[in-house]
KOLMI-688646 format. One record per atom (N, C-alpha, C, O): x, y, z. Coordinates in pm, whole numbers, plus 50000, padded with zeros to 5 digits. Layout:
<nodes>
XYZ/...
</nodes>
This chain:
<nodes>
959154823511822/958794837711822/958564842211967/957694835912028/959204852112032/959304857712127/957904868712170/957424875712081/957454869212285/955924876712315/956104884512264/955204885412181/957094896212250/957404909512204/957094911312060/956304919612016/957694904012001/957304900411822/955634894811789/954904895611691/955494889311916/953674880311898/952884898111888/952274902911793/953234904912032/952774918112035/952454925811937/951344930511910/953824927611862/953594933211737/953224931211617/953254940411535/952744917311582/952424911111461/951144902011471/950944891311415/950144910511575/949314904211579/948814885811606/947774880611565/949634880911665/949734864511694/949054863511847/949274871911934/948614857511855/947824848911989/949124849712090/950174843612073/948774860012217/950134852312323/949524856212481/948874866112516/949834848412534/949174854112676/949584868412752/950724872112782/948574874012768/949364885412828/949374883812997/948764894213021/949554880113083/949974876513183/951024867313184/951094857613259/951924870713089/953254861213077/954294869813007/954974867012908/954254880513078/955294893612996/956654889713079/956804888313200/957414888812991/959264890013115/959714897013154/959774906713079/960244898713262/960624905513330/961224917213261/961454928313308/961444912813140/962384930613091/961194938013023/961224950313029/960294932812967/958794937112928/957954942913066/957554954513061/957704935013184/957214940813261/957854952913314/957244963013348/959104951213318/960174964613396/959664979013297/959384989813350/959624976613150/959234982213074/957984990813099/957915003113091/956964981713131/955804987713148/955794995313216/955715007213187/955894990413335/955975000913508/956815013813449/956325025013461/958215011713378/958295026413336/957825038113303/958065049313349/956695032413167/955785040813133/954985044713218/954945056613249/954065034113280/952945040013330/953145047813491/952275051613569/954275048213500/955055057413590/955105068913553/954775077813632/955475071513443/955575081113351/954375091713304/954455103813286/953245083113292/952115084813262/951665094613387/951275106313383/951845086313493/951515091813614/951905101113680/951365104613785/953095107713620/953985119013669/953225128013574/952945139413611/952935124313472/952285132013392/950485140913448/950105152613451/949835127613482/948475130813521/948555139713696/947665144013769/949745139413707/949855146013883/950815156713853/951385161213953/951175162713723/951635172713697/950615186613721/949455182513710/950595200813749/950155210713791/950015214513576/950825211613488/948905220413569/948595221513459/949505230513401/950125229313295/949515239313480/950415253313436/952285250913407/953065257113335/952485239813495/954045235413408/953565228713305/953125217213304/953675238213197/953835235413053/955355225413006/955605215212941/955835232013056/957425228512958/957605212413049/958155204012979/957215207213192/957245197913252/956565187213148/957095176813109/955115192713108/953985184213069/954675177512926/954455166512873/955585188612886/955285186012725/956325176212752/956005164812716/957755177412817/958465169312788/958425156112895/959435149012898/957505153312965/956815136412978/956595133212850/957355125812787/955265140012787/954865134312676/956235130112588/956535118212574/956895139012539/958295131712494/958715115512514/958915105612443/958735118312630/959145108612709/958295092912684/958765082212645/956895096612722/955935085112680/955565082612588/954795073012584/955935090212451/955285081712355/956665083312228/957585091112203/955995068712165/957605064812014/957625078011977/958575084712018/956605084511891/957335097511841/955995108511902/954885103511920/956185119811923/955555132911945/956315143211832/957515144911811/955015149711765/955245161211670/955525174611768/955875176411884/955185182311663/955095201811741/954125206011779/953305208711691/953765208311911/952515213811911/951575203911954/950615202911877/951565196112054/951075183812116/950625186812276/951365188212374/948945187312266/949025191912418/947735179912428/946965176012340/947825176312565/947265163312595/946525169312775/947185170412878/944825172312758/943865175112894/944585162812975/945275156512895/944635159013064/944745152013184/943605145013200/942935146113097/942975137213293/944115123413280/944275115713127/943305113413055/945355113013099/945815102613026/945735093613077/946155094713192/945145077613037/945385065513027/946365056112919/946065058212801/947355047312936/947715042012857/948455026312890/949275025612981/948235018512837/948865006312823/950215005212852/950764998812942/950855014912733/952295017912745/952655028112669/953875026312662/952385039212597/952445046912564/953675050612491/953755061312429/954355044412495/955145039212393/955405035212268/956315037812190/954345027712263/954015025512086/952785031912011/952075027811919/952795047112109/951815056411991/952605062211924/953745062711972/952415068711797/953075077711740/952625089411673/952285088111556/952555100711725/951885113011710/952335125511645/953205132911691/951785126911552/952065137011489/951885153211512/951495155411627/952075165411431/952185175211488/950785181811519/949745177211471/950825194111611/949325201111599/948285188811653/947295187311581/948375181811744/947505172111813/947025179211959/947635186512038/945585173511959/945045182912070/944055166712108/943655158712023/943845165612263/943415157112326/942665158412452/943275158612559/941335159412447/940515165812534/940835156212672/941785148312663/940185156612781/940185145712878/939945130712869/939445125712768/940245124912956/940195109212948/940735105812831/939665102212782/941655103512728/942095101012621/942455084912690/942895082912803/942205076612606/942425056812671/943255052012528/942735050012418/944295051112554/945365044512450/945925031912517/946785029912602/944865022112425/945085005112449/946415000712324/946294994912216/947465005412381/948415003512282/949474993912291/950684996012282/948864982712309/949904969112299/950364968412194/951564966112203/949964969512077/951094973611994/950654991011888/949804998411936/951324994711759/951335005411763/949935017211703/948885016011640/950295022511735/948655035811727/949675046811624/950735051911658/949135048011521/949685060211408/948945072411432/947735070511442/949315083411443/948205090711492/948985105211363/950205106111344/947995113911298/948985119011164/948865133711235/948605135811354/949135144711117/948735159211195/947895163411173/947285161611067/947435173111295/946315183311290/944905175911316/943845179611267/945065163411412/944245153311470/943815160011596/944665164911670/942085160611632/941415164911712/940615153111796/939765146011743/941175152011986/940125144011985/939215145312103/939895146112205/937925146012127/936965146312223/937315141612366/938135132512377/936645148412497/936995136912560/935815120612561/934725116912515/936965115512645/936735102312687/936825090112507/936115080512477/937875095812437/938205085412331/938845075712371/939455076312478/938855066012304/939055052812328/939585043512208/938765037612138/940915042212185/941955040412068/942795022312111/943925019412150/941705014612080/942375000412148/942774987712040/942144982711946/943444986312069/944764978611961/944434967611987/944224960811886/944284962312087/944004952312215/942544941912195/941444944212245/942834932412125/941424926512142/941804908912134/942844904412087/940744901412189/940854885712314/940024874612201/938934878212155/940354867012179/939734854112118/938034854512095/937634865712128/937314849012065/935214845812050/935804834912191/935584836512311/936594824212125/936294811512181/937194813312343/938364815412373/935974811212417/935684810912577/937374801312604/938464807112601/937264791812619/939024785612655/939734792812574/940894788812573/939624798612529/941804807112451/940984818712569/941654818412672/940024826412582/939594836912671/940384832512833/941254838112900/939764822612846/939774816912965/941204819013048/941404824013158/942464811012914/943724811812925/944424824812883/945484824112820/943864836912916/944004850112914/944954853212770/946104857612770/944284850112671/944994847912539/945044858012471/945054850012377/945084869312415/945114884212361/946124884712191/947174878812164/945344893712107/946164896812021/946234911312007/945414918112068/947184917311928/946844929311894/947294934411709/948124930811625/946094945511718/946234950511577/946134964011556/945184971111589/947454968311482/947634985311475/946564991811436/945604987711370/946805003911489/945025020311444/946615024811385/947785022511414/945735033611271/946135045311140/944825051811180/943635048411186/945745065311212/944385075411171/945355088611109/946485092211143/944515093611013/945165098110908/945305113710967/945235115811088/945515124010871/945485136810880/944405143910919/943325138310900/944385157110981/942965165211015/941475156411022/940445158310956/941745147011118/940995141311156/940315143511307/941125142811399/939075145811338/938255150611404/937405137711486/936715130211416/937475135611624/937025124811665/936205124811752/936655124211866/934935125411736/933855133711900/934075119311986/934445107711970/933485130012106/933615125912203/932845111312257/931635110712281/933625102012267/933045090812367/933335080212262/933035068612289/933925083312137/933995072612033/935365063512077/936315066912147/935075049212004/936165040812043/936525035111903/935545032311833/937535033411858/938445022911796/938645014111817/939025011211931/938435002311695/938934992311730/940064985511702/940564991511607/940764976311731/941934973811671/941654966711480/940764961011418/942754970811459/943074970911320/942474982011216/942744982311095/941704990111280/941095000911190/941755012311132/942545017111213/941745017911032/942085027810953/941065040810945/939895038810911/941515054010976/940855062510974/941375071910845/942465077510855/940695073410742/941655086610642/941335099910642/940405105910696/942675105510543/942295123510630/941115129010609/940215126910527/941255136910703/940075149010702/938615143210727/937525148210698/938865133810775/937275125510827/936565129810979/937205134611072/935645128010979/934805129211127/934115116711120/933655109711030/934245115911300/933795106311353/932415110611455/932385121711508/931635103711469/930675112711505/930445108811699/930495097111736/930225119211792/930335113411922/929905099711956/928915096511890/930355089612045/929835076512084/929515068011985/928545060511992/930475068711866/930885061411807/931815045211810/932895046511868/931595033911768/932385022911778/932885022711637/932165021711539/934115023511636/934425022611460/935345008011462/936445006011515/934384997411376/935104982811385/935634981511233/936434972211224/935404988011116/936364988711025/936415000210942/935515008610934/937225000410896/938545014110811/937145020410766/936125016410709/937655033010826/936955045210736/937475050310636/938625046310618/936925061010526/937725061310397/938185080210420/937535087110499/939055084410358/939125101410374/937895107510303/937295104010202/937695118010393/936745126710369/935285126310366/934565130810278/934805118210516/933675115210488/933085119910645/933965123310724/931755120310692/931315118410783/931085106310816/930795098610724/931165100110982/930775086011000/930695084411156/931525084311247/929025083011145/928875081011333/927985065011307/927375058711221/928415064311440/926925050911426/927695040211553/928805043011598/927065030411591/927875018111621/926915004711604/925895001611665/927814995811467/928895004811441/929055015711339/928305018911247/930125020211374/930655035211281/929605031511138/929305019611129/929155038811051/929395037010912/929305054910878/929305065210946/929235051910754/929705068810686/928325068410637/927595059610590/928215081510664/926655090910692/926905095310516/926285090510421/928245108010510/927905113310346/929165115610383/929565111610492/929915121910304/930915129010203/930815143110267/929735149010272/932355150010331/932585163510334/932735169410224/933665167610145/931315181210205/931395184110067/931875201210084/932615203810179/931415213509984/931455221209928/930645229310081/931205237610153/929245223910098/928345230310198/929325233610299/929375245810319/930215226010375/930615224810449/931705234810483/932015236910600/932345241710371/932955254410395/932175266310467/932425274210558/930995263410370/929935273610401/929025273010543/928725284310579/928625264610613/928105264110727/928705254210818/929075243310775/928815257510948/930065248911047/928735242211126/928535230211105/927915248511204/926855236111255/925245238111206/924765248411254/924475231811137/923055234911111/923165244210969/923885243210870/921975254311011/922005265410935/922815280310991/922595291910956/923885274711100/924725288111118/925715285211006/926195274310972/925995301610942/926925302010848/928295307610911/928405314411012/929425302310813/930595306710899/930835320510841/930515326110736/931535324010951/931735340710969/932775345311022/932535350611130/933745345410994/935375349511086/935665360411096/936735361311155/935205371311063/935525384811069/934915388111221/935005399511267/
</nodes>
């Protein structure tokens, strides 16, 4: 089994032993990345089509604050109506599902990417990785991190400075670290957006 396949299927492989057509790879992106974060805010049509460029798939309607960080940006896949405050950190050694109408805070932290307990496989810079799902109209405050292999379902909140180390379920609130689910988005929740302010759109 070849590193590339270890990458994606979660298997033990060193990551300081990428080949040369993997490393050439990388430097692409994060070249890419970087044309991106030294782009002038106001070229829109520049910005959007990097993003194209850097990640497996981009939906409609995909706008990403500056700076971006990413591994390789490559194996995210993003759906439509996505909005991404500053510092967005995509540890994406292998792939990040991301669905539509996904909101996220700055300074999130989405890492695929995680290293052995035992100190010698550490030592010998040993790494695996495991895909993020995060579902539909999902809402992610600010400073929260993912961990690899986690599942987020739709219409959930995550609550700021959050660590979420396993699958959240749809439709729930969930802050903590780690993460757990507080209650259930209910009925109230049409009715008042923060506290006792009621919503009011007119």
């Amino acid at each position: 089994m070849d590193i590339e396949q270890k990458m994606k299927n979660g298997e033990l492989y060193k990551c300081d032993a990428l080949t040369p057509e993997l490393q050439k790879k990388l430097y692409k992106y994060r070249e890419l990345i970087y044309d991106f974060n030294n782009s002038r805010p106001s070229d829109e049509k520049r910005r959007s089509a990097l993003l194209k460029e850097i990640f497996a798939e981009v939906g409609e309607n995909c706008y990403i604050e500056g700076p971006l960080r990413a591994n390789w940006g490559c194996n995210t896949h993003i759906g439509n109506n996505f909005y991404a405050n500053f510092n967005l950190t995509l540890v994406d050694d292998t792939d990040i599902y991301i669905g539509n109408d996904v909101m996220l805070a700055p300074n999130v932290t989405l890492a695929t990417a995680g290293h052995p307990i035992d100190p010698e496989l550490r030592a010998q810079v040993y790494q695996f990785n495991m895909p993020i799902h995060i579902g539909n109209r999902v809402w992610i405050g600010a400073g929260a991190i993912v961990m690899p292999g986690v599942s987020i379902g739709d219409d959930s909140v995550i609550g700021a400075g959050s660590v979420v180390t396993r699958d959240i379920p749809s439709g729930v609130v969930a802050v903590g670290n780690p993460c757990r689910v507080m209650r259930k988005i209910s009925e109230k929740d049409k009715e008042y957006y923060y506290k006792d302010r009621k919503i009011n759109l007119d």
